[in-house]
ZAKETOR-84324 format. One record per residue (C-alpha): residue number from 0; z, x, y. Coordinates in pm, whole numbers, plus 32768, in hexadecimal, padded with zeros to 4 digits. Each point is the difference from the previous one (the first is absolute). Layout:
BEGIN
+-----+------+------+------+
:   n :   c3 :   c1 :   c2 :
+-----+------+------+------+
: NUM :    Z :    X :    Y :
...
+-----+------+------+------+
This chain:
BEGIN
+-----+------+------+------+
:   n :   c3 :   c1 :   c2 :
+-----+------+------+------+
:   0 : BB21 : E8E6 : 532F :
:   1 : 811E : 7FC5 : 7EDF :
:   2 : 811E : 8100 : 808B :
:   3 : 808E : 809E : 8131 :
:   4 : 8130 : 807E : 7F7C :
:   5 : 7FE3 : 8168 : 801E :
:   6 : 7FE7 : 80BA : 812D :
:   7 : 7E92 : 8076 : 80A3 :
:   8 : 7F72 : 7F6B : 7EB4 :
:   9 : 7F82 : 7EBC : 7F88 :
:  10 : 7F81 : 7F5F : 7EC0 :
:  11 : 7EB3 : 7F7F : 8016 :
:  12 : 7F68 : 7F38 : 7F04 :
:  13 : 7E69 : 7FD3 : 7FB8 :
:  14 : 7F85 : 7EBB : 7F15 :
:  15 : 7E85 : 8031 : 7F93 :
:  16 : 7F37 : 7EE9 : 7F2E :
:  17 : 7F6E : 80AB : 7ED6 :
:  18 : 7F2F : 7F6E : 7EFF :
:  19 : 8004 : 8025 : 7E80 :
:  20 : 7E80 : 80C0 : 7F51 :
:  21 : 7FFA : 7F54 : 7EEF :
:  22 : 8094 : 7EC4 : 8052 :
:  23 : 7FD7 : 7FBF : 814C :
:  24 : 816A : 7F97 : 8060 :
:  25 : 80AD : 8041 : 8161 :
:  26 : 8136 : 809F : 801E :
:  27 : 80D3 : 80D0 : 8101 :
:  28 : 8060 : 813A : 8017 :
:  29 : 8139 : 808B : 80FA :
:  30 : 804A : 816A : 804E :
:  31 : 8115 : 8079 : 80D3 :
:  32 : 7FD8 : 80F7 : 8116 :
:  33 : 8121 : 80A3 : 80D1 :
:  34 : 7F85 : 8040 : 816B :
:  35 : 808B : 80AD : 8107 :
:  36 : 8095 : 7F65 : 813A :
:  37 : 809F : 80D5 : 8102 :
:  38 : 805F : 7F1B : 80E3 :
:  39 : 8081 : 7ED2 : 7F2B :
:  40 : 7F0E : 7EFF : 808C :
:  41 : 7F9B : 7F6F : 7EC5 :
:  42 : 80BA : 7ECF : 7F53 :
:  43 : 7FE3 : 7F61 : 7EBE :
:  44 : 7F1F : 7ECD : 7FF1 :
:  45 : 7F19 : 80B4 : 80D7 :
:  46 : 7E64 : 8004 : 7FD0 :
:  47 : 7FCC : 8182 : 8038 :
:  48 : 7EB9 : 8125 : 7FF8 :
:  49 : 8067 : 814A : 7F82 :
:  50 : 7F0A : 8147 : 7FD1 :
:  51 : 8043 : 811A : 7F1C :
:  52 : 8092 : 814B : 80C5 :
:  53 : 8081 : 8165 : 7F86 :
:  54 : 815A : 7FE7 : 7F11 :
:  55 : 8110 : 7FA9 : 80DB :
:  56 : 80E2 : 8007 : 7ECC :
:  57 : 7FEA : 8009 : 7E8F :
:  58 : 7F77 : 7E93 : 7FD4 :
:  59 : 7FBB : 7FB1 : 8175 :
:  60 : 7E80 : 803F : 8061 :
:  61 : 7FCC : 7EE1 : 80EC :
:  62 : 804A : 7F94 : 813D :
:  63 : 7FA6 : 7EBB : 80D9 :
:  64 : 7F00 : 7FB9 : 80C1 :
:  65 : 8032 : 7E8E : 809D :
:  66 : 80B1 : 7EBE : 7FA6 :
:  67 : 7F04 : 7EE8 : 7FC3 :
:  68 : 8101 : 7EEB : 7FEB :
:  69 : 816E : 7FE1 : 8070 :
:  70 : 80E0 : 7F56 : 7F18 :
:  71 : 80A5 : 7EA2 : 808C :
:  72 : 8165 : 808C : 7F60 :
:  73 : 7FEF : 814E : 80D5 :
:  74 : 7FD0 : 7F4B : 815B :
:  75 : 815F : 7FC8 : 8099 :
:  76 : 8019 : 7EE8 : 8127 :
:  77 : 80E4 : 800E : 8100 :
+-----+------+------+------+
């Protein structure tokens, strides 16, 4: 995840691998999603599933499903 600065909404962002016809070349690809979060659970650095629901707003259409992996930064000792 790359931001959690807004409220009940978080920047997600997906990396793919693609590779060049002609030439055969690797490269990535990155594409920005906004996803909902209702209850704020969600930090950046976080390793996160999302699926595809109705429009929640204009360029929110997804919401979470589970966090895979918990970011070291996010995890507070006391």
């Amino acid at each position: 995840m790359v931001s959690d600065k807004m409220d009940k909404t978080r920047v997600v962002v997906v990396r793919r691998t693609k590779t060049y016809s002609k030439y055969l070349k690797q490269y990535t690809t990155r594409k920005k999603y906004k996803v909902h979060d209702p209850r704020n659970e969600y930090h950046t650095g976080d390793v996160v599933i999302f699926r595809e629901v109705r429009p929640i707003s204009r360029e929110k259409r997804w919401q979470f499903v589970s966090k895979v992996k918990t970011s070291s930064a996010n995890s507070k000792e006391i």
